[in-house]
N, C-alpha and C positions, 0 to 999 in steps of 0.2 A: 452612315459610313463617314461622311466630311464631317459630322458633329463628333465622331470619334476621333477625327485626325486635329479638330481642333483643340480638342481635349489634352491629347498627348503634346500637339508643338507648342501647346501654350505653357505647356508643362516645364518644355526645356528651350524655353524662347531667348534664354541668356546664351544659347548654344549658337543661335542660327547666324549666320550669315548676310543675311538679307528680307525684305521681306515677304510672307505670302499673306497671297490673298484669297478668301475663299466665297465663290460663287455660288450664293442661294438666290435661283433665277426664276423669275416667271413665266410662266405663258409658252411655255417648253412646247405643248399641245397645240398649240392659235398660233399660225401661221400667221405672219414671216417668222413669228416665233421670239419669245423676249429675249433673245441673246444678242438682235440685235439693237433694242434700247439700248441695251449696258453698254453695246459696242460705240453708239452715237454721243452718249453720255462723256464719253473721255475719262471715264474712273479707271480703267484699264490701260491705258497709253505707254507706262513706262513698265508694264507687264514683260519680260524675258523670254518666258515658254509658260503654256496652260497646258495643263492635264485633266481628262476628265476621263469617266466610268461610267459603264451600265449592265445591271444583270443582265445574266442570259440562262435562259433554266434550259437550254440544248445543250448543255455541259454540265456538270455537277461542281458542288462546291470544291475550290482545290486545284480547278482550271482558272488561266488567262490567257484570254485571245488576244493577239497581238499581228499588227499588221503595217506595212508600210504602202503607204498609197491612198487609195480609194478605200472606204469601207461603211458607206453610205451613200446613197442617191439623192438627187434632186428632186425633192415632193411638194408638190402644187395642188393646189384643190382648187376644183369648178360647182359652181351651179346653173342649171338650165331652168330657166322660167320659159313655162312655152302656154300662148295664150292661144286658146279658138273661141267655140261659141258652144255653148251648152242648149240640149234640148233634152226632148222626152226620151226614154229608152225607146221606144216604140217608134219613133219617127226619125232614125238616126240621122239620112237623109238630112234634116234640117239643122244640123250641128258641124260642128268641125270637132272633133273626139280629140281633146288632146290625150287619151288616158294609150289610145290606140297608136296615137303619132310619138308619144315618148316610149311606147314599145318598142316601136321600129327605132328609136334613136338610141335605145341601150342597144340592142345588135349591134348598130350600124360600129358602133363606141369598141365593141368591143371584136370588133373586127380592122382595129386602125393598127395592130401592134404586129399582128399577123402578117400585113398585106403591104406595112408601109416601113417596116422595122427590120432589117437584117438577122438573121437569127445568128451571127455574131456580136452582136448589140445586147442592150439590156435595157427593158421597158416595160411597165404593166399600165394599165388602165383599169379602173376596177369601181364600178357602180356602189356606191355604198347606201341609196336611199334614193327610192322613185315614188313619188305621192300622187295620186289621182283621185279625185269623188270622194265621195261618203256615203253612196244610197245605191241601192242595187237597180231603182230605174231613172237615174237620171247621169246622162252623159255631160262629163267636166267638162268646164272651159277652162279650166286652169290645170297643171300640173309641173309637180317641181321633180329635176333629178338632181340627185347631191354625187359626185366621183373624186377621182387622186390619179393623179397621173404621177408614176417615178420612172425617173430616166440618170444615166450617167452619163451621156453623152450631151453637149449643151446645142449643140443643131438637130440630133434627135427631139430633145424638149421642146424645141421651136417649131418643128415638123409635126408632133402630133396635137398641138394648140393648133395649127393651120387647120390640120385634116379634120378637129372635131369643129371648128367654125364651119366648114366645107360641108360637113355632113348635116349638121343643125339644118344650114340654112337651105340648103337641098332638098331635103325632107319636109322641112315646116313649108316649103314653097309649094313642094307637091301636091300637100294636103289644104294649102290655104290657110294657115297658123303663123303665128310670130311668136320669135321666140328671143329672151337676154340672153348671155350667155355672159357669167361674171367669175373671170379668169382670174385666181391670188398664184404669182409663181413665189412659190413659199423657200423652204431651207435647198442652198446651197449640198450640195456631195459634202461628206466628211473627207476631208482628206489627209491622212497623217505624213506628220515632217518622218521626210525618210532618215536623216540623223538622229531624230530622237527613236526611232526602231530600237536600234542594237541597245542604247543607253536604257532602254524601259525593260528589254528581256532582262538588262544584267541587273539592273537594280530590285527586279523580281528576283532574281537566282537569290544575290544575296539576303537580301529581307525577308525572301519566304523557302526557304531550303525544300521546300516539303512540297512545293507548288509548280504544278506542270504547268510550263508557256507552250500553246500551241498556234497554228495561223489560225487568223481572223480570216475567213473568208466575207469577201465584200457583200453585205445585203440589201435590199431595196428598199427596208423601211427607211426614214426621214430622221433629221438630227439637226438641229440649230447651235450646237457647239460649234460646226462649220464654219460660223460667224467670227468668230474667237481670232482664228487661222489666218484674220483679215488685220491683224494687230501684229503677233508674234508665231514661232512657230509652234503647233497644237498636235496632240496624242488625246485619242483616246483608245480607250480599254474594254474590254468586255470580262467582266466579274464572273465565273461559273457560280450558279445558285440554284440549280436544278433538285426537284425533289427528291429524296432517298426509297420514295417508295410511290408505287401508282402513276397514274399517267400526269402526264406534266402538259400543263394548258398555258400557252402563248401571252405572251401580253396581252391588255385589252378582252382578255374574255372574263366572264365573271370567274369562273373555277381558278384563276392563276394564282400560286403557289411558293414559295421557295426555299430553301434551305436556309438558313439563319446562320448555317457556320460561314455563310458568303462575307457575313459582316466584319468581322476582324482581318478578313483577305484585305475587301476595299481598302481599309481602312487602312490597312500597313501599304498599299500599296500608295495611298494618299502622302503616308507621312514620307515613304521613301524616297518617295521623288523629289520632295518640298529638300530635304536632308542632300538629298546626293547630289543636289542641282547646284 
């Protein structure tokens, strides 16, 4: 979609205005996330407003989500190394079972959002990878948990890094284990400039006559465009690109899917803002 929008401004670059610039970023995925090099870098500094886009296949092609405010969380990732002492299956007694002690510590994890979180609030915790052993009779001394903790609220975020150090070290203490626990607080909430709200519906209306604007409701996956917002003020978008037929699979899974007529939406909606701005 931006390789199409380069295509066209550059087409009629004796027209514009001023200049744009278009962001091919890295490391979108690896937290802190590369938006903020570019941000460090100073190549953006005399930047006005940033626009950016992302599918979303819970809408079909034809839709854009559009919202003023929040419309991303704060996402962090941890890992737990937790060390005991390995022994024989048979003689558990003479071990410290980390495979047994990181059980209880995903529970424990997943009981901090529930018990410590307003259910007016917005927070997940979510285990994404627990490793233990290799052998069916020998008890680990090592095991790692890999999670993601999203929050929009930033004393919320701080609260539940407290509560999962609190639980680590509680548990590992109980059993006689030691444990790291190695905290990245990763992307910033998205937050869109509420002046460019009104300006992004209307430059849809006109650019794409045929193109339903609906709200974005806020979600809880992560976003490093946030970074951006620390320069000038930032919009982003949400593209409909959902399949025309059969079940429609989320980002991040292998079956994920989209509708290709999404491409020419992004893509006028890229040039129309660079135009109308």
């Amino acid at each position: 979609m931006l390789l199409g929008a380069i295509d066209v401004l550059y087409g009629i670059r004796s027209n514009l205005c001023g200049t744009v610039k278009f962001i091919f970023q890295h490391a979108e995925e690896l937290p802190p996330g590369g938006a903020v090099d570019i941000v460090k870098s100073g190549i953006l500094n005399d930047v006005d407003a940033f626009y950016g886009s992302h599918i979303f296949v819970d809408a079909p092609a034809g839709v854009i989500k559009a919202a003023a405010g929040p419309v991303s969380a704060n996402a962090d990732i941890f890992k737990i190394t937790l060390q005991g002492k390995g022994s024989h299956a048979a003689r558990p007694e003479k071990g410290v079972d980390t495979l047994l002690i990181g059980a209880e510590v995903v529970q424990a994890l997943n009981f901090i959002v529930s018990r410590n979180v307003s259910a007016f609030d917005n927070a997940v915790v979510t285990i994404g990878a627990f490793n233990a052993g290799h052998a069916h009779n020998i008890i680990p001394d090592t095991a790692e948990i890999l999670g993601t903790v999203r929050t929009t609220n930033p004393e919320t975020r701080q609260t539940i890094k407290k509560r999962i150090e609190d639980a680590l070290n509680g548990i590992c203490a109980a059993y006689g284990a030691t444990s790291q626990l190695d905290y990245i607080c990763g992307y910033n909430a998205v937050i869109n400039d509420v002046g460019l709200y009104d300006f992004v519906k209307s430059i849809a209306t006109k650019a794409l006559p045929n193109v339903k604007v609906i709200q974005m409701q806020p979600m809880m996956g992560g976003e490093d465009f946030s970074a951006y917002s620390t320069i000038a003020p930032a919009f982003f978008a949400g593209i409909g690109a959902g399949p025309t037929d059969g079940e429609y699979f989320e980002g991040h899974h292998p079956k994920f899917r989209v509708d290709e007529a999404a491409l020419p939406i992004g893509t006028a909606m890229y040039v129309a803002f660079a135009l109308h701005l």
